[in-house]
C-alpha positions as CSV (number, residue, x, y, z in Angstrom):
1,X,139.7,146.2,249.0
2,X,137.6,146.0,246.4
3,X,137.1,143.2,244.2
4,X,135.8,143.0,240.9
5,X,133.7,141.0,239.0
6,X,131.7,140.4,235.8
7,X,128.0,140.5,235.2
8,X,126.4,138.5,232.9
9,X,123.4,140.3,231.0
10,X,121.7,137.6,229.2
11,X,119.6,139.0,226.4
12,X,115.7,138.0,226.2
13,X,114.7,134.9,223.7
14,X,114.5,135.1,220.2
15,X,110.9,134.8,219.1
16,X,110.2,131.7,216.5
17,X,107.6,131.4,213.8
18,X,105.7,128.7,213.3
19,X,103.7,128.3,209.7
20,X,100.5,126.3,210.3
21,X,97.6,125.3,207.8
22,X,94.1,126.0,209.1
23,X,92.7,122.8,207.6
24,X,94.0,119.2,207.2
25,X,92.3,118.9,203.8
26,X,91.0,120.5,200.7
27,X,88.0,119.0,199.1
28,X,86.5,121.0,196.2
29,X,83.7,118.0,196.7
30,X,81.6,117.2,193.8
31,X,82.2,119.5,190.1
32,X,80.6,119.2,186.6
33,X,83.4,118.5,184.2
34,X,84.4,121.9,182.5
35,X,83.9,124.1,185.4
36,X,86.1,125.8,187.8
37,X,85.8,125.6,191.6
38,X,87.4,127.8,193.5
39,X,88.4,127.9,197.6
40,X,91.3,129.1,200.0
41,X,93.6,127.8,202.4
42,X,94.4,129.2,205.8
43,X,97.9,129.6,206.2
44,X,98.8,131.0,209.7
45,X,101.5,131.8,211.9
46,X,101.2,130.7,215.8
47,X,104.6,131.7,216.3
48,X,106.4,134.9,217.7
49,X,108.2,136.0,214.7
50,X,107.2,136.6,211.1
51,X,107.9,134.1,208.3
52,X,107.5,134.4,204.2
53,X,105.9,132.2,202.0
54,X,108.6,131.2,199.2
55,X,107.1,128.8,196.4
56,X,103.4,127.2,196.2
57,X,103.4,124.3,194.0
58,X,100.4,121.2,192.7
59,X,101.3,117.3,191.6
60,X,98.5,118.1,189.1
61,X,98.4,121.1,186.6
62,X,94.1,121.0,187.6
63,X,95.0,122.4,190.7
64,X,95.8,126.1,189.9
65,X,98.0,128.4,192.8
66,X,99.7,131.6,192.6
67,X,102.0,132.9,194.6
68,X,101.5,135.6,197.1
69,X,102.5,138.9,196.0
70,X,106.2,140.4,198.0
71,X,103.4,142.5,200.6
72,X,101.7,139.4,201.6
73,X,104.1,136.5,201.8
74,X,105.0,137.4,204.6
75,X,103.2,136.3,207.9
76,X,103.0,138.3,210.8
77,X,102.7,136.7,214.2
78,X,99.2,136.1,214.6
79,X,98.1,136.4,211.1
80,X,96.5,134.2,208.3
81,X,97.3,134.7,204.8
82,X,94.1,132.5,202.4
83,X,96.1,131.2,199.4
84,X,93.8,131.3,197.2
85,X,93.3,127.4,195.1
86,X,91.8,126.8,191.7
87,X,90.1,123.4,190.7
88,X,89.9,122.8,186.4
89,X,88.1,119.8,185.8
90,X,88.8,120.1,182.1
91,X,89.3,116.6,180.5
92,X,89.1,115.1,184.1
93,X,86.0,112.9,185.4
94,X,85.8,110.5,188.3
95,X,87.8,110.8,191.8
96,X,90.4,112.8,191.8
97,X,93.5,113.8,193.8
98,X,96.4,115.8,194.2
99,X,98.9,116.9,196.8
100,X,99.8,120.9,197.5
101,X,103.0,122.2,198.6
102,X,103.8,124.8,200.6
103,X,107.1,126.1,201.2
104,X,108.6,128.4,203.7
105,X,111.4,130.3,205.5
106,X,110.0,128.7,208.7
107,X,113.2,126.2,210.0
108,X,110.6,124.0,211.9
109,X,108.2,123.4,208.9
110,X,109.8,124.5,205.7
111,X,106.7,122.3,203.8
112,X,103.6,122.3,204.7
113,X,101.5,119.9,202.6
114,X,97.9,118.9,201.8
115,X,95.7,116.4,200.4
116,X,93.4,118.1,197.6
117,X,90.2,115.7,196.4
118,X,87.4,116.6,194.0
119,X,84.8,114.1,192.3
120,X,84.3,115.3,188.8
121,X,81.2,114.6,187.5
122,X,80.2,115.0,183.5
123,X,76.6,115.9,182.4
124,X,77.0,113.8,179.8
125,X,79.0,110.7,179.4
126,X,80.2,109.6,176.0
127,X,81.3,105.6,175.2
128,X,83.5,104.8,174.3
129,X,85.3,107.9,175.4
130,X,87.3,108.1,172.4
131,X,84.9,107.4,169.7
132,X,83.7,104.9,167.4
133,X,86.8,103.2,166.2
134,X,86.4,100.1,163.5
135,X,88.2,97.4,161.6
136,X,86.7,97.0,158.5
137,X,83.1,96.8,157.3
138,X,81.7,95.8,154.3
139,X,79.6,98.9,152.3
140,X,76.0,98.5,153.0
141,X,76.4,96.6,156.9
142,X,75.9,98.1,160.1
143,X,79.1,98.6,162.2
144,X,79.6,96.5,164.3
145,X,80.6,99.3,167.6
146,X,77.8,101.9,168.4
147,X,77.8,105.0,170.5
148,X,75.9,105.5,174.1
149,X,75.2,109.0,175.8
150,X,74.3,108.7,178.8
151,X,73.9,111.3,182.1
152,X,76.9,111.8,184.0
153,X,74.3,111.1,187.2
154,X,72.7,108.3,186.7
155,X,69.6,109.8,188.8
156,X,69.3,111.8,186.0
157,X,67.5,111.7,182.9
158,X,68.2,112.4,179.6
159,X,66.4,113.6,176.3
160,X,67.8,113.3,172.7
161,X,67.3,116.9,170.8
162,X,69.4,116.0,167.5
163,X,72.4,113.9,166.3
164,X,74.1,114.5,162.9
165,X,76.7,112.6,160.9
166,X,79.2,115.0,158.8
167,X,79.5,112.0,155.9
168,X,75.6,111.5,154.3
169,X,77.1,108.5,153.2
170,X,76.7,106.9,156.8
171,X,73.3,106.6,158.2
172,X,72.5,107.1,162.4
173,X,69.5,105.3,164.1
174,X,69.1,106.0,168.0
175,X,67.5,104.3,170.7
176,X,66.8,105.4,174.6
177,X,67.2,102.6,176.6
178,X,67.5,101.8,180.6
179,X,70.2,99.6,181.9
180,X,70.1,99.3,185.4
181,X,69.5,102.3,186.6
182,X,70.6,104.5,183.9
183,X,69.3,105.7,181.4
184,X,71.4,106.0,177.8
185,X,71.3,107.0,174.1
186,X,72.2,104.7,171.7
187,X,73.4,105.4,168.4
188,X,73.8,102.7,165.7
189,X,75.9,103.4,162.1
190,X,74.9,101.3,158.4
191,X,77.5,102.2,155.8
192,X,75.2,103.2,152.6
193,X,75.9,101.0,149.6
194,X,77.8,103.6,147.2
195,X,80.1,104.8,150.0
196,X,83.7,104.5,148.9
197,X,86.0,102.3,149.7
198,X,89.1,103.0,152.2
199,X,89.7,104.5,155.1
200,X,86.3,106.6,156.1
201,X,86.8,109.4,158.8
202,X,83.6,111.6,160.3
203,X,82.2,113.0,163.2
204,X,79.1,112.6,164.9
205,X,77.1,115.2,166.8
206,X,74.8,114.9,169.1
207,X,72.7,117.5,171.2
208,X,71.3,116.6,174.4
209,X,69.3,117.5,177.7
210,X,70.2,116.5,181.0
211,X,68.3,117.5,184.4
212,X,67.3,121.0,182.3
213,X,70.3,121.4,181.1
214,X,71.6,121.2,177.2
215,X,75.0,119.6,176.4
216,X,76.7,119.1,172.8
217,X,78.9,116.5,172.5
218,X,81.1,115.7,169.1
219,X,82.8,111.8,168.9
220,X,84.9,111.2,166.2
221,X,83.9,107.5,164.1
222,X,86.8,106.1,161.8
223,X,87.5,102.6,159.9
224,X,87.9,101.0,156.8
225,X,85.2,100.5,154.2
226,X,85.8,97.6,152.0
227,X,84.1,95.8,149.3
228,X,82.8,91.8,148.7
229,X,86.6,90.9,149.5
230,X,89.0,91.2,152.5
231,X,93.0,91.3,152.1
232,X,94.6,91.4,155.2
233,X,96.7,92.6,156.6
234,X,96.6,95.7,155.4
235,X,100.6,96.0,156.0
236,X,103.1,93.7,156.9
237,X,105.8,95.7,159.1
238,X,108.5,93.6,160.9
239,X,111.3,95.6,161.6
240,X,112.9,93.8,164.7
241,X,113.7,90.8,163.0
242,X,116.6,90.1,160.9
243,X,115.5,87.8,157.9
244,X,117.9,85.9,155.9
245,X,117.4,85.7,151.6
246,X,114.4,84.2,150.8
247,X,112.9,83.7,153.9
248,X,109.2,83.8,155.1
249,X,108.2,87.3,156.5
250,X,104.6,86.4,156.8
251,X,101.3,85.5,154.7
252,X,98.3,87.6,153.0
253,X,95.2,86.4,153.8
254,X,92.3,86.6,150.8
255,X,88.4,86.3,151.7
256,X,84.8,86.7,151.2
257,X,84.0,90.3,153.2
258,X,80.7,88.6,154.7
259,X,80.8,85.4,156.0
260,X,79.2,82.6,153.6
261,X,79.7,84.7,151.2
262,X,81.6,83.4,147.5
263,X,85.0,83.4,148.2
264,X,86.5,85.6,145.2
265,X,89.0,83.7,142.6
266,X,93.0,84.5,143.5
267,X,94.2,85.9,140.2
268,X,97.2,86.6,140.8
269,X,99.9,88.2,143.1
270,X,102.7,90.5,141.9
271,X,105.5,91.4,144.1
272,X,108.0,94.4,143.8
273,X,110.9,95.4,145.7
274,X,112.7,93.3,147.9
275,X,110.3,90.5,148.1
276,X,108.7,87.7,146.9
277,X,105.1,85.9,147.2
278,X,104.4,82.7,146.5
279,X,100.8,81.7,146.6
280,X,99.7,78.9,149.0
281,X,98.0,76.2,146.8
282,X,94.8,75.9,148.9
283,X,92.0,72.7,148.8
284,X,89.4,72.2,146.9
285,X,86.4,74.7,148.8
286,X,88.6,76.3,151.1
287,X,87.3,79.6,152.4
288,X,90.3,81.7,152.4
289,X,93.2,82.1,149.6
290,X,96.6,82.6,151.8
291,X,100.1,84.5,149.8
292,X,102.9,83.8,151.8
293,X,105.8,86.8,151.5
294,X,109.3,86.3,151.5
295,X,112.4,88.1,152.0
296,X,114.0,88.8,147.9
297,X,116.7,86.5,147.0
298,X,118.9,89.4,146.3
299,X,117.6,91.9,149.5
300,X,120.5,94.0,150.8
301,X,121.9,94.6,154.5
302,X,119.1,96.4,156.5
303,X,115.7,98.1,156.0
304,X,114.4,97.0,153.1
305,X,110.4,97.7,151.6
306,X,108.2,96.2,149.0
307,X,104.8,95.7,148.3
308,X,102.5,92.7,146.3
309,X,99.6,93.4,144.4
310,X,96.7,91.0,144.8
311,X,94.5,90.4,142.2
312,X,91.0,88.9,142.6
313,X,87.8,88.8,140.1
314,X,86.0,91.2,143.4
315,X,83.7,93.6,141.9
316,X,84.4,95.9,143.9
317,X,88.3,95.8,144.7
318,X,90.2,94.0,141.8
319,X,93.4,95.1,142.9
320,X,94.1,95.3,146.1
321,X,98.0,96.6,147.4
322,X,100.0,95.5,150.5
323,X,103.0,97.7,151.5
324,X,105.7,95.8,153.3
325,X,108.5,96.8,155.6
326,X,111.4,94.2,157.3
327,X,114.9,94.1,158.0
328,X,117.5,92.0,156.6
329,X,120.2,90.6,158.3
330,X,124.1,90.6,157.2
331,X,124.8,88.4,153.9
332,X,128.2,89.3,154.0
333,X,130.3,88.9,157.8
334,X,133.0,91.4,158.0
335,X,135.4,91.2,161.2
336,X,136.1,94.1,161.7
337,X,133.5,95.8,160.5
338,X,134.7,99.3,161.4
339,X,138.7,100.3,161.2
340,X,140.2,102.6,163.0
341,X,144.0,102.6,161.7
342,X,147.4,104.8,162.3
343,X,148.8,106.3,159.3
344,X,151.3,103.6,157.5
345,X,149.7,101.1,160.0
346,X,147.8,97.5,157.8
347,X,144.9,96.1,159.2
348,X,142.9,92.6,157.9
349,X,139.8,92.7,157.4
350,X,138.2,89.0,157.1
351,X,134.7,88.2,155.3
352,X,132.9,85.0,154.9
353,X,129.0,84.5,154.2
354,X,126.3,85.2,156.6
355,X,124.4,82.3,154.8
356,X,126.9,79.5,155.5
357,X,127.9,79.0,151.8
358,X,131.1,80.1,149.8
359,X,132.1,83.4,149.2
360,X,134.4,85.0,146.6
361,X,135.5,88.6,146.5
362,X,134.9,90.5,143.0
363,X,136.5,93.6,143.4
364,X,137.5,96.4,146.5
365,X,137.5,100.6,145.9
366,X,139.0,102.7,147.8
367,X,140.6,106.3,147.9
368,X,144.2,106.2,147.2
369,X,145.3,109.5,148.4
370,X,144.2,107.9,152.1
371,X,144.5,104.6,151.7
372,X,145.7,101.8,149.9
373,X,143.8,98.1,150.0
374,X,144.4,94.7,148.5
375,X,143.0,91.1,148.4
376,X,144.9,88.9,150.6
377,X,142.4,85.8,150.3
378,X,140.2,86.2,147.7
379,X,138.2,83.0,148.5
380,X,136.3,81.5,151.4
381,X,135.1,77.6,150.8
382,X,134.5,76.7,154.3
383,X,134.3,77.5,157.7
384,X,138.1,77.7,159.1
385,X,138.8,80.0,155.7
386,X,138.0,83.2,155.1
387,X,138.5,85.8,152.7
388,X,140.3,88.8,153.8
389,X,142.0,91.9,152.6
390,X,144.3,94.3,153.7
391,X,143.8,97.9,154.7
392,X,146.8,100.5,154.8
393,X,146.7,104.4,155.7
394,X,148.6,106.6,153.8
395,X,151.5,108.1,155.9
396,X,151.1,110.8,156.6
397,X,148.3,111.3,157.1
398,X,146.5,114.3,155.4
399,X,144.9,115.9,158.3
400,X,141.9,117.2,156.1
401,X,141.1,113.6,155.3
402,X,140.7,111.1,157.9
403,X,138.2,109.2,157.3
404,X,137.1,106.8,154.3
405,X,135.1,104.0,152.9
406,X,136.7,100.8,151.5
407,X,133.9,99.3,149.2
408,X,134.2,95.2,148.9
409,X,132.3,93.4,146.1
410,X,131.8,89.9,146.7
411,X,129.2,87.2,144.7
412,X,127.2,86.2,147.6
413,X,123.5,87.0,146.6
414,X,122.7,90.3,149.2
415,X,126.1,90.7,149.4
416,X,127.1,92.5,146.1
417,X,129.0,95.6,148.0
418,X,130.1,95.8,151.8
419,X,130.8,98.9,153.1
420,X,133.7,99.5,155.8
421,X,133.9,102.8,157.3
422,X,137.7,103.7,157.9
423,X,138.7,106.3,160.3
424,X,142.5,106.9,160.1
425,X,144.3,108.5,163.3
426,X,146.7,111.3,162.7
């Protein structure tokens, strides 16, 4: 008898990739700012079956990659693809890092990651890196910030070929010094007497040699030139808080440019817009005048603006102008202050003095062919009355115009017109 039975043929293993990097780190070591370093990175396969490289990616737009063309992203068994990696060390100086990733089909290491360092190192060093920025100084002074150049090594040293200033009306001196054990340029600025006043903007630039090498470098220098009197500040902007009518925003302060110098006489101080200033009556040899500034006693809801001319007997700045820029709070309380209504539906709306006071109501507007409003209360004397008025929407409602504004006039200084938006429901 014969019997029968089933063989099993079991098929051979798959073979796996396996994406490996051929170093554990990428260190472009030490690169003079501006240049571009190049190296590669190793990327194998140890496995048994190919693998592709999908996506190559930096933390940091200084490290450069690009993506493997189609014909060799994908790794053979055996075979190393060398990605290749660029370093920019533009606007970059100091130790830096940054992590690459590496991403692939492989199902045991789908990233593959690596640490990438560099020390960037300038040929010349400029400070502050930014410039010469001042406050104010007085035509014919020295500012009070200078300039150093200095080697990016300090082993180094370093020669001064030229330096130029683009305004002849600011003078450079220069000095090579050694601090420590470096070795520095530095530059010093005097204002020239008939410079004029304001805000005074220029570049310096400077030629150098470093270890054999010549560098140019341009800093920008900016402040304020003023005369034989100081008004600050030179704005007043305060737009967080909410000031009520007529109160103190903040002061003006008036003074001799140089100290010991002859404090200049306060003639005067004119405000416009919605402010006020009141000069500070000030003792007999005092060495500042002060202007305090106040909210208007008439200043509307919300951002409001102004500015106060002070007036001095300076030579060289009689009139000197302050812009100004504050919020004022609510003179008027309206609950609600937005409607939203159903046609024929009435709504109250109830007002009554952001300043504590009384409050009467003038007059109301409104559109009549979408609503219709009256005075209900036309007077608030205290605290547990207020004045109110009524709000109804036409019915029905004209579906081309739902929304409106019902315009309430009241006598409460800051409070001549509240506006109420009204946005009807159809």
């Amino acid at each position: 008898m014969l019997s029968s039975f089933v063989v099993l043929l079991s098929s051979p293993a798959l073979g796996a990739p396996k994406a490996v990097l051929g170093i554990e780190k990428l260190d472009f070591g030490t690169v003079l700012r501006g240049d571009t370093a190049e190296k590669t990175i190793p990327i194998r396969n140890d496995g048994d079956a190919a693998y592709t490289i999908t996506k190559v990616n930096s933390s940091c737009p200084c490290v450069i990659l690009e993506m493997p063309p189609a014909e060799l992203a994908m790794i053979a068994p055996g075979a190393t693809y060398n990605l290749p990696v660029r370093y920019d060390s533009k606007d970059r100086i100091g130790p830096q890092g940054a992590v690459i990733a590496i991403m692939t089909d492989d199902p045991a290491n789908p990233a593959l990651t690596l640490d990438v360092t560099a020390f960037v190192e300038s040929l010349v060093v400029v400070r502050p890196p930014n410039g010469v920025v001042w406050g104010y100084v007085p035509r014919g002074d020295t500012i009070n910030k200078k300039l150093e150049i200095s080697p990016g090594n300090s082993k180094n040293d370093i020669e001064l070929i030229e330096i130029t200033v683009s305004n002849p009306g600011v003078r450079v001196e220069t000095e090579k010094i050694t601090r420590g054990d470096e070795r520095l340029i530095v530059a010093t600025f005097t204002v020239a007497p008939e410079v004029p006043l304001g805000i005074l903007e220029l570049e310096v630039e400077a030629r150098v040699r470093v270890a054999g090498e010549e560098a140019q470098i341009i800093a920008p220098l900016r402040g304020e030139i003023i005369g034989d009197v100081l008004v600050t500040p030179p704005a007043i902007i305060s737009p967080k808080t909410a000031y009520t009518l007529g109160q103190r925003i903040s002061e003006i302060t008036v003074a001799p440019s140089e100290s010991g110098a002859r404090l200049p006489k306060l003639l005067g101080a004119m405000a416009i817009g919605a402010v006020k200033a009141i000069i500070v009556p000030t003792a007999e040899g005092a060495a500042v005048h002060k202007i305090a500034i106040h909210a208007g006693d008439n200043a509307g809801e919300g951002p409001q603006s102004g500015a106060v001319y002070v007036m001095t007997d300076s030579a060289d700045q009689p009139v000197t102008v302050i812009p100004i820029y504050f919020r004022m709070a609510a003179s008027v309380i309206a609950e609600p202050a937005i409607l939203t209504i159903k046609p024929g539906e009435t709504r109250t709306v109830k007002f009554s003095s952001g300043l504590g006071g009384p409050l009467k109501i003038t007059n109301i507007g409104f559109e009549q062919d979408i609503l219709t409003a009256a005075v209900t209360q036309s007077e608030a004397n205290d605290a547990n009355i207020s004045a109110s008025v009524t709000v109804t929407a036409q019915s029905p409602a004209n579906p081309d115009r739902l929304t409106s504004i019902v315009v309430v006039e009241t006598d409460v200084p800051g409070g001549a017109r509240v506006y109420i938006p009204v946005a009807v429901q159809p």
